[in-house]
C-alpha positions in Angstrom: 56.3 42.2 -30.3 53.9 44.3 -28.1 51.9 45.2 -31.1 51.5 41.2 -31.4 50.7 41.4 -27.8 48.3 43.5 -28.1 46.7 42.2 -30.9 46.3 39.1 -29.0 44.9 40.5 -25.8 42.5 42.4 -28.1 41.1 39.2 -29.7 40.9 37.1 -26.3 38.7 39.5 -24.5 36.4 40.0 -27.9 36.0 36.7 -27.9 35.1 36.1 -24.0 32.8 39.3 -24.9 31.2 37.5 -27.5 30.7 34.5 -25.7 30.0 35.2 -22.3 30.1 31.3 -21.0 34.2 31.3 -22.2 34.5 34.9 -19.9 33.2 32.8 -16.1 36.4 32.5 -14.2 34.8 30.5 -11.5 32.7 27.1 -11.9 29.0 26.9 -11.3 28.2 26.1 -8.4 27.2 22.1 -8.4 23.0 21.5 -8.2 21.4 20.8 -4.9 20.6 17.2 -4.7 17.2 15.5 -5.4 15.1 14.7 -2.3 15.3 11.2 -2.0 11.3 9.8 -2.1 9.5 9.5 0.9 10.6 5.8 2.8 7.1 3.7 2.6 5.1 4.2 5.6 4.4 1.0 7.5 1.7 -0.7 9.5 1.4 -3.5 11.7 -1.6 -5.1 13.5 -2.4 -8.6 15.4 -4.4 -11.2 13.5 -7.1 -12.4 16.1 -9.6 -15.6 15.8 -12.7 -15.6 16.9 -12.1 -16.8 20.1 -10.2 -13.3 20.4 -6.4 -15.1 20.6 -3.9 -14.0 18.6 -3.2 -16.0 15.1 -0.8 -14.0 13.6 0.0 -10.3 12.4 -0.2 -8.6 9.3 2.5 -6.1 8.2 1.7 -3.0 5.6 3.8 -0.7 3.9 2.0 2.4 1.7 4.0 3.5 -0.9 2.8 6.0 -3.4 1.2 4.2 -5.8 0.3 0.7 -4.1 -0.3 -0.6 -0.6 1.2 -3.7 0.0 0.1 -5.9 2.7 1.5 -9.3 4.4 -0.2 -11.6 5.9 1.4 -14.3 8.3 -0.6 -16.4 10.2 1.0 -19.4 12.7 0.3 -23.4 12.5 -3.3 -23.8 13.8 -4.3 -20.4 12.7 -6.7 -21.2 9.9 -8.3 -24.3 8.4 -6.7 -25.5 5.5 -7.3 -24.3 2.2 -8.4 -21.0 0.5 -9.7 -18.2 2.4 -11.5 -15.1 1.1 -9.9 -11.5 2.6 -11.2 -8.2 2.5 -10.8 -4.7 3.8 -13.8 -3.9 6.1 -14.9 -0.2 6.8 -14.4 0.0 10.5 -11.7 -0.8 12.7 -13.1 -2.8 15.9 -12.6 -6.6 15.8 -14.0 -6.5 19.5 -17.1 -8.9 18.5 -15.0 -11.8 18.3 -18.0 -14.1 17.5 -18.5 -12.7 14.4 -16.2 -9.5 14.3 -19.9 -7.8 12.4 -18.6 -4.6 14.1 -16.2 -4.1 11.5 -19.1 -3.1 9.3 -19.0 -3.9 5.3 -16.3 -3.2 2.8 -14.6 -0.3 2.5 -16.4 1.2 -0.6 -16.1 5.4 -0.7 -17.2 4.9 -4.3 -20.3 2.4 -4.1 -18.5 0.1 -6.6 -19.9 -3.6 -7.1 -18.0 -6.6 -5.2 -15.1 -8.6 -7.2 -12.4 -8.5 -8.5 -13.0 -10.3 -11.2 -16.7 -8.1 -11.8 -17.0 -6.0 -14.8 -18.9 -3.1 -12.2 -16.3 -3.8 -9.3 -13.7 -4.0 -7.5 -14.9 -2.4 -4.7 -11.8 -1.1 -2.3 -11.6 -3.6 0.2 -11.6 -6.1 -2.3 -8.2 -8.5 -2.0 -6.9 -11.9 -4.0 -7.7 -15.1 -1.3 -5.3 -16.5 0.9 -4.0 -20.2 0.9 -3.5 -22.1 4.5 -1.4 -24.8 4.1 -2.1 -28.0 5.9 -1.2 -26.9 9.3 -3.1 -24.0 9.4 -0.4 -21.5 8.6 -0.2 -19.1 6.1 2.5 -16.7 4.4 1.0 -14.3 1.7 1.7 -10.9 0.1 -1.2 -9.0 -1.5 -1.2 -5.5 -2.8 -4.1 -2.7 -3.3 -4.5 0.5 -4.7 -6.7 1.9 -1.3 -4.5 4.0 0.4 -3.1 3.6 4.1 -3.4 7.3 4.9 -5.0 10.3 3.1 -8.1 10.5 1.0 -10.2 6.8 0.8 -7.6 6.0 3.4 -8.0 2.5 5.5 -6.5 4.8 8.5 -10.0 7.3 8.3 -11.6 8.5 11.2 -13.1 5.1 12.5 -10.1 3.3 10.2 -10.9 -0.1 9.0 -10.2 -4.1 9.5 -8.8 -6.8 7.6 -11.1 -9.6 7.9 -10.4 -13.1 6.9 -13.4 -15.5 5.8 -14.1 -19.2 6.1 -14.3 -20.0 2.9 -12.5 -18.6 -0.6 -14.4 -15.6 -2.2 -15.4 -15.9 -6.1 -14.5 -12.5 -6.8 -17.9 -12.0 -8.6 -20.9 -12.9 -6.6 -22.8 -10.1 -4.5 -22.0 -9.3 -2.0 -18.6 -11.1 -0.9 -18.2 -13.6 -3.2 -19.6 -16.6 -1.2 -16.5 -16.1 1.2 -18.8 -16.7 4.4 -18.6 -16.0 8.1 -15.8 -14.0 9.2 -13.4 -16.4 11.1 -10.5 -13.5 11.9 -9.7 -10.3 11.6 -6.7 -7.3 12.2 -7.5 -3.9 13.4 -6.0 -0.8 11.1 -6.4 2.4 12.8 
């Protein structure tokens, strides 16, 4: 019987030599958990006319591959109908009479205007806005220009969101036909 013993005790701890995995007495210790991804970073600025009141607000969140932008505008904000938006290069809507302080669009890379343009978009191009028969307006647009970090709408001077009279054709030079600038949001 010891012999079988033996025998036994023999073959077990050939085999865990064989096969090192079998030999662990103890578990492996469980893998640290991913990091979750970074939360979207968020934005928010007051809508002003050009009488300098406030009209509404516009709310961003930057994630990593899209920013995405609301826009919210009260009854009375807007006249109705379509209304051509676009991401201007500096942030100073101080000018209220025509908000020109916000420079042109933001365009690191010198691209043609439109969206719909076979040599564009530039950066601060964005799809129009609708204001509904009082005035107000509830929209969600998205853009690949960044909130923060390289090309970013928060640069040095950061930027403006500036809303225009009329609807932009997302082709003609050099904002579509969109006309004078009748609001516009501060980004800094």
């Amino acid at each position: 019987m010891r012999r079988v013993l033996s025998v036994l005790a023999l073959a077990a701890s050939t085999a865990l030599a064989a096969h090192p995995a079998l030999a662990q007495t103890a578990p492996a210790a469980p893998e640290a958990p991913a990091a979750p991804p970074a939360a979207p970073q968020t934005f928010e600025s007051p809508i002003q006319n050009g009488k300098g009141e406030p009209i509404g607000k516009i709310v961003i969140r930057d994630g990593a591959s899209a920013l995405v932008m609301r826009v919210m505008i009260q009854p009375g904000g807007l006249p109705p109908g379509w209304h051509g938006i676009h991401f201007h290069a500096v942030g100073d809507c101080s000018d209220t009479a025509k908000f020109e302080k916000s420079k042109a669009h933001v365009n690191h890379d010198q691209s043609k205007h439109g969206l719909l343009n076979a040599e564009g978009p530039d950066e601060g191009d964005l799809p129009n806005v609708f204001a509904n028969a009082d005035g107000s307006v509830n929209a969600e647009v998205s853009s690949e220009t960044p909130l923060t970090g390289e090309g970013a709408l928060k640069d040095g001077d950061g930027s403006a969101l500036i809303i225009h009279a009329n609807e932009d054709d997302h082709t003609t030079q050099p904002i579509g036909g969109a006309g004078a600038r009748i609001a516009c949001a501060v980004i800094k």
